[in-house]
Structure formats: C-alpha cells, structure tokens
C-alpha positions as CSV (number, residue, x, y, z in Angstrom):
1,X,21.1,0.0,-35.8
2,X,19.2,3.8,-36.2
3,X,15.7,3.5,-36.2
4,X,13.5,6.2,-36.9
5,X,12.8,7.2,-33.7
6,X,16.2,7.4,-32.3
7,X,17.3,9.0,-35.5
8,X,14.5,11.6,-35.4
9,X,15.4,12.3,-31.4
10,X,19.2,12.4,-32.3
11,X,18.7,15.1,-34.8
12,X,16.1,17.1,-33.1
13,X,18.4,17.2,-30.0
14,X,21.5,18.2,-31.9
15,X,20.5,21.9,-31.6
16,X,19.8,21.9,-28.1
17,X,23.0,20.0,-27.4
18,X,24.7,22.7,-29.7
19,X,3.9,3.5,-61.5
20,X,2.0,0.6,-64.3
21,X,2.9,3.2,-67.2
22,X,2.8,6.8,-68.0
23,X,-0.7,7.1,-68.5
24,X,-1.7,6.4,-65.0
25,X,0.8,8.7,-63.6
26,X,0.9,12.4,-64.4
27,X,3.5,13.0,-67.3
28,X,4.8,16.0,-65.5
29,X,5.7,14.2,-63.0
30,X,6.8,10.1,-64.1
31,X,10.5,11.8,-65.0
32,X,11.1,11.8,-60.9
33,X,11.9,8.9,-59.1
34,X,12.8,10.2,-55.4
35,X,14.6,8.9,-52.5
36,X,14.3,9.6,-48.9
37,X,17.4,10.5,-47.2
38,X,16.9,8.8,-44.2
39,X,17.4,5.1,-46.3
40,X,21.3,6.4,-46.7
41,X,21.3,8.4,-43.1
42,X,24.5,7.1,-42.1
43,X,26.4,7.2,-45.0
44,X,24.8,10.8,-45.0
45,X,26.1,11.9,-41.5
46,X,29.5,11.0,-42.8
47,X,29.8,12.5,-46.6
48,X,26.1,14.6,-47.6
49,X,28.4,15.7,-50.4
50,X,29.3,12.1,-51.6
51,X,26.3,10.2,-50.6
52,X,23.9,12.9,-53.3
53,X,26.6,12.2,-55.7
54,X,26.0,8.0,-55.7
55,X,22.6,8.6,-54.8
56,X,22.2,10.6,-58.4
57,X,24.1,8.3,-60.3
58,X,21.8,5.3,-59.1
59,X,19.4,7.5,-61.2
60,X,17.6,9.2,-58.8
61,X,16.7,12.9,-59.8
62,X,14.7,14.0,-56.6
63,X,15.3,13.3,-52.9
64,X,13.4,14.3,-49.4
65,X,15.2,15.2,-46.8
66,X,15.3,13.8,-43.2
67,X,17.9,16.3,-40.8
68,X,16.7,20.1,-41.0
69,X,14.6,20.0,-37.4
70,X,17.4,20.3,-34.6
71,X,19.8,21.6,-36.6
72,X,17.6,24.4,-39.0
73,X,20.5,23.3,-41.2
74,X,20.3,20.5,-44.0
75,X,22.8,18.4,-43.8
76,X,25.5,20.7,-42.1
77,X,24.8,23.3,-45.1
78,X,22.5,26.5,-45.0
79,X,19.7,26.4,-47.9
80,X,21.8,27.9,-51.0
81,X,24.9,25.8,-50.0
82,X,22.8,22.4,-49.8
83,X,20.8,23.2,-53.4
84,X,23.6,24.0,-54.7
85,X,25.4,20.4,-54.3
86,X,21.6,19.4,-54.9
87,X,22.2,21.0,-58.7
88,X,26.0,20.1,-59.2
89,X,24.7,16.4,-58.8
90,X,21.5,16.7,-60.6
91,X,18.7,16.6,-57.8
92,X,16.0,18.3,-56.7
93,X,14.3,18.6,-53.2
94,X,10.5,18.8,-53.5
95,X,9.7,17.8,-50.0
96,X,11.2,17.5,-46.2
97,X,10.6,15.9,-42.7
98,X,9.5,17.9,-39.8
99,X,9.1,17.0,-36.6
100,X,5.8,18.1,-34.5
101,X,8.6,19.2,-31.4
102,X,5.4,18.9,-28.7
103,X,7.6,16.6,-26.7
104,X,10.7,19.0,-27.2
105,X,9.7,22.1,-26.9
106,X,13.9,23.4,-26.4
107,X,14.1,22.0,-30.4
108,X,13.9,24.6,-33.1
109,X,12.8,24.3,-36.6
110,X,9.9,21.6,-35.4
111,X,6.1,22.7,-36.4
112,X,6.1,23.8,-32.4
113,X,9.1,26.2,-32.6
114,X,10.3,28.7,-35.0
115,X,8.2,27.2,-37.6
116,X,8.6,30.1,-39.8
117,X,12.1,30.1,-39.8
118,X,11.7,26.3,-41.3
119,X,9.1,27.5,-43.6
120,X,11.7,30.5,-44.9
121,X,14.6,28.0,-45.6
122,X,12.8,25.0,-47.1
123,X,11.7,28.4,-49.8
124,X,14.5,28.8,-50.0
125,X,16.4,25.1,-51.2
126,X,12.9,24.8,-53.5
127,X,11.3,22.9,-51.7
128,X,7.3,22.6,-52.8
129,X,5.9,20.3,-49.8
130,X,7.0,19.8,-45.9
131,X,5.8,17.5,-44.0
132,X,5.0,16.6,-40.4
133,X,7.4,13.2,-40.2
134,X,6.4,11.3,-36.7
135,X,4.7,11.8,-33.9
136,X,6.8,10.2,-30.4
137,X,4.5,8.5,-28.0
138,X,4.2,11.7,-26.0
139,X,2.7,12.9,-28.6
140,X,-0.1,10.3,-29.4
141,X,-2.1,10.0,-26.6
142,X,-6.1,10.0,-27.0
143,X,-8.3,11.0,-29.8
144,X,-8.4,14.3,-28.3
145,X,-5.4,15.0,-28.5
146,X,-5.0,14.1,-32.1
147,X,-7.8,16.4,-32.7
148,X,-5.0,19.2,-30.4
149,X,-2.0,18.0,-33.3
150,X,-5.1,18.5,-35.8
151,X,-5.3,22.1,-34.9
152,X,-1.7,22.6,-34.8
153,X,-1.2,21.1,-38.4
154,X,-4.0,23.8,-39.3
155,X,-2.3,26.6,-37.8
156,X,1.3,25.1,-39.3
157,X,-0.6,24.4,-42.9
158,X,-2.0,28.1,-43.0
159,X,1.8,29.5,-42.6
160,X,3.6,27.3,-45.1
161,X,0.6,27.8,-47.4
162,X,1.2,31.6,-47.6
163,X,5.2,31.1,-48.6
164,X,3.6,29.0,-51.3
165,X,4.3,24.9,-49.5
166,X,2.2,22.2,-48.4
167,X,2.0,21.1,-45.3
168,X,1.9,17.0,-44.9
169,X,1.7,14.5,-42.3
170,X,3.1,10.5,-43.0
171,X,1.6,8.0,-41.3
172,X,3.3,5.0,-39.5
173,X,1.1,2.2,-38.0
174,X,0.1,3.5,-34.6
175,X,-2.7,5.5,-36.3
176,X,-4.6,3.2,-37.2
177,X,-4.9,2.0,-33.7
178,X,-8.3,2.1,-33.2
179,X,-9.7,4.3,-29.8
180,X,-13.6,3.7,-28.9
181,X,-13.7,2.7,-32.3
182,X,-12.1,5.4,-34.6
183,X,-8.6,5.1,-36.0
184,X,-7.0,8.5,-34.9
185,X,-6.0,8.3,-38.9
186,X,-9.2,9.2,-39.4
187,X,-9.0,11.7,-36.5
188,X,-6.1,13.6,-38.3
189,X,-8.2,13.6,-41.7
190,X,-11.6,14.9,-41.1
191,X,-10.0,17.1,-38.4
192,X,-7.4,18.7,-40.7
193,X,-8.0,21.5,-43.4
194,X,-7.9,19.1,-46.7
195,X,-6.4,22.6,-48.4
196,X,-3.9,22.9,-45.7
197,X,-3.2,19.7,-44.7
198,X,-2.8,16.5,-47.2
199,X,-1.2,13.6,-46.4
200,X,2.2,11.5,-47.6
201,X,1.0,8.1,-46.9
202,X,3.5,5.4,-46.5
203,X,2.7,2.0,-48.2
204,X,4.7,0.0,-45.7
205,X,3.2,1.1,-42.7
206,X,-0.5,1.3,-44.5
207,X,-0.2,-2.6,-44.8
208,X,1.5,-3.0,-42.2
209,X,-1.4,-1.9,-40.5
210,X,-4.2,-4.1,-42.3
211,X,-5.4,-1.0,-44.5
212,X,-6.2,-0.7,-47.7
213,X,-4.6,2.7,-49.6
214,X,-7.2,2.1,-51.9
215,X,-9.6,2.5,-50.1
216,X,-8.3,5.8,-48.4
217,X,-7.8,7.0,-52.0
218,X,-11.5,6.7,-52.9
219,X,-13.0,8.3,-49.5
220,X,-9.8,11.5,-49.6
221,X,-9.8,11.9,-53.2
222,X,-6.8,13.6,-53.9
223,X,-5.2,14.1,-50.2
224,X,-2.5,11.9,-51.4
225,X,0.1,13.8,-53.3
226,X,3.0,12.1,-51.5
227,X,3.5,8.4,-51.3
228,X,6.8,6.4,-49.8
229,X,7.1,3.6,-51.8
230,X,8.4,0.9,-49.5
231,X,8.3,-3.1,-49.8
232,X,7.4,-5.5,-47.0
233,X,9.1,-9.1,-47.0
234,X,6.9,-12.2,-47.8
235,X,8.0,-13.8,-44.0
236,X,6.1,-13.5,-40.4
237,X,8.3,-10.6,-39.5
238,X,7.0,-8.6,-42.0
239,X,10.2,-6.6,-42.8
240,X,11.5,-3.9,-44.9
241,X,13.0,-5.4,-48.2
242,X,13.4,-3.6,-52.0
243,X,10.7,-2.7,-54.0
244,X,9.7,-5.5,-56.0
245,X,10.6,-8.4,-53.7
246,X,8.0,-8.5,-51.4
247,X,4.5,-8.3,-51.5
248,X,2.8,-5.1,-51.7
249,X,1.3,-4.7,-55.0
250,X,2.4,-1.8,-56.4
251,X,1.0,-1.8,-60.0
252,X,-2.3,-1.8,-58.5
253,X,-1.9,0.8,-56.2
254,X,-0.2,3.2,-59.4
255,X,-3.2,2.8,-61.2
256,X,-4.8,4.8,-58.7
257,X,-1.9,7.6,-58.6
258,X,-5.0,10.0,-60.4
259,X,-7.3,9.7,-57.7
260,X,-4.7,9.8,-55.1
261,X,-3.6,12.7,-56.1
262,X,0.1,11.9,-56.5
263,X,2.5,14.4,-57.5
264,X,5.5,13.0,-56.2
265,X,7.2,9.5,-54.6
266,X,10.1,8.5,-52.9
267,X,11.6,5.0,-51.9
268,X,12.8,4.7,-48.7
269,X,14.0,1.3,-46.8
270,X,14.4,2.1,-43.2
271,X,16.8,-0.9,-42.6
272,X,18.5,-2.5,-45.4
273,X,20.7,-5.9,-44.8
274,X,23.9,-4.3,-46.3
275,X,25.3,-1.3,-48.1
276,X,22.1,0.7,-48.9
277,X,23.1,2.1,-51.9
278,X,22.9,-1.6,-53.3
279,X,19.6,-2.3,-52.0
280,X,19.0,1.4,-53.2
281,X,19.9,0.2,-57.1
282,X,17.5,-3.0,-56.6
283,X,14.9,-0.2,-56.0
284,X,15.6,1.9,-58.7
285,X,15.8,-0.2,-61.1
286,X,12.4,-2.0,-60.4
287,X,10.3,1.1,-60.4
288,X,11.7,2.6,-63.3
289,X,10.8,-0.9,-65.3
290,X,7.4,-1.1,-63.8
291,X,6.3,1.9,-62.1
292,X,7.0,5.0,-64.0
C-alpha cells in the first residue's frame, strides 16, 4: 500500500536517483469538480495518459497534481506535453503539490531548491495555485521551527506571487498537535503573509484532528481558497471512505465556501478498498447531487 509519505519520498527521490447549491458557492467556480491525482497514483505511474482519460469521463473537469517535485516533470511529460493531454481529455490543472525539500536538500523542484524553476513550469501547464503538500517529521520539530518553515513559505509565496500563483500549505493532523499550548497550525497562520500564503485545508485531516473548519473559517476569513474534500468512515478507525458515506458534514461546511474563501476543491481518497476509479464515481456523483 503507498501512503503519502512514502509516495511523497519515492517521488522526491526519483531525481536524485536519476457544495448545498450554487448560491453558496461562487458560480464561476461550481462548474469544477477536481480530483487529486494522488487518489489514482498507481494507476497514474503506469498510464498518465489513460488514467486523465477515465478520470475525465467520471466527469471530473479539473485535477491537482501530486509528482512534479523529484522529477521537475509532471507525470513523465514537460509542461506543454502534460496540458496538452490535460486539453485532449478536457481538464484543467489549477493547483499542484510541492514538497518543502528541508529534509532533502539533493531534491530539485521542492520550495528549498530550484524553486523558481517549479514556479516557471507550473506557469507554464496553467496552473493558478501551488502548494506546500507535507511536511516529514524532520521537518516539524518545535514551534520555532514552524515559525523557520513560516519564513520560508514567505520567501517561496513572494516568488510564485510575482509569476502570478499562490502559494498554499495543506494541513494533515500533526499540526494541530498542540506545543506549550499553541497548535503549530496556528503557528503557520499568524506567522505567514495572509497575501502570500493561504491555506488548502483538508477536511479529513481537520476532523480528524478534533477541529472545527468552521471555526478556522470565521477567525482567517478568506485564507481558504482550496479545500480537499475527503470522507471519514462512521467506525473507530476512522478511515478514508467516499464522500457521502461517512460522516463529515459537508453541506454545512459548503455553506460557508463565501467566507472561506473557496475558489477551488478536489476529492481525494488516500486509500480506497478497490479500483479507485469506482470509489472515484461514488465521489463524483455525490458532490455533483449535493455539493455543487
């Protein structure tokens, strides 16, 4: 089984080895439900070309992507090869994972090295947002040192920001750890440039760690314009599952897309228990029902 971390590592190392309704979500915007690549990784690694192809006629129109850092190619493709099987199949690529690369500091195409030439090539595919995916334990540490990654997101914001992209960082559940009292979420917020820096927050891991998004939304009004949409299974393990069979309550948390900020969302199941493109349809066709 890939988890994130091992598939983040795999990737980064491969170069060194080589809503309720309309009206409460922004018109311009409710024609795109996305999906993030890394819920059909595998199938991915073995046919990019394919995969987009079943992935758009699902009914997905937008996708973020999960492989440029390692490689500073997506998918195996340079930028005008990948958007163009991007518009044979339909789909667009507003946003992309990075990885911070303070633990790897031999990895290109990571906020810590050659960040520019990441920044030139997501221009170039169309993307409008990249952001800052996972931080590895090495790269956690105390609150200090979130306030170091802070200052790094800054610096990394301030350069994407001038080639016209903004700069994001998604959460899992180890920020909301709390150290001495603070949550280093919190850390990462109030230490980060809100112009520079907003945030793709993943509903998954935000319950999974006891918080409320809600209640982020209305103390960082509009910091929020990326969201993974992501169900978590009504049983003690608290697993992945499709949206709309398990128990996070997204019709309440779409009628806050306005204050969020939300521009764009993406489903994403890290682990699915079969062929992901089926769970990927279960998705799909709950959030165009009731979401969107």
């Amino acid at each position: 089984m890939v988890t994130r971390r091992s598939f983040l590592k795999t990737t980064a190392m491969a170069s060194t080895g080589l809503l309720i309704g309309p009206s409460l979500f922004a018109k311009s915007k409710s024609n795109y439900i996305g999906i993030q690549l890394y819920t059909v990784r595998e199938l991915m690694a073995k046919d990019p070309v394919a995969t987009l192809a079943s992935v758009a006629k699902i009914g997905f129109n937008s996708v973020e992507g999960a492989t440029y850092t390692g490689t500073q190619k997506f998918y195996g493709m340079d930028p005008a090869a990948f958007k163009k099987v991007l518009s044979d199949n339909g789909l667009v690529m507003f946003s992309g994972h990075y990885l911070l690369g303070e633990s790897m500091p031999d990895t290109k195409g990571t906020i810590s090295n050659e960040w520019q030439k990441a920044v030139d090539d997501a221009a170039a595919v169309g993307l409008k947002y990249m952001v800052c995916a996972y931080l590895f334990e090495p790269e956690r540490g105390t609150l200090d040192h979130y306030k170091q990654t802070a200052d790094k997101l800054n610096k990394a914001g301030e350069i994407a920001k001038k080639a016209g992209l903004q700069l994001c960082y998604h959460n899992h559940a180890f920020e909301f750890d709390a150290q001495d009292g603070k949550l280093p979420y919190d850390v990462l917020l109030t230490n980060t440039d809100a112009d520079l820096v907003k945030m793709e927050l993943d509903l998954y891991w935000t319950y999974k760690a006891k918080q409320n998004p809600m209640a982020l939304f209305s103390r960082n009004p509009g910091r929020f314009p990326l969201w993974h949409v992501k169900d978590m299974d009504n049983t003690p393990k608290q697993d992945f599952t499709e949206v709309g069979n398990g128990v996070i309550p997204f019709k309440e948390i779409f009628a806050h897309a306005k204050e969020a900020g939300l521009k764009y969302f993406f489903n994403e199941q890290d682990q699915t228990p079969g062929d992901p493109l089926v769970s990927m349809e279960k998705s799909y066709a709950y959030i165009k029902k009731n979401l969107v």
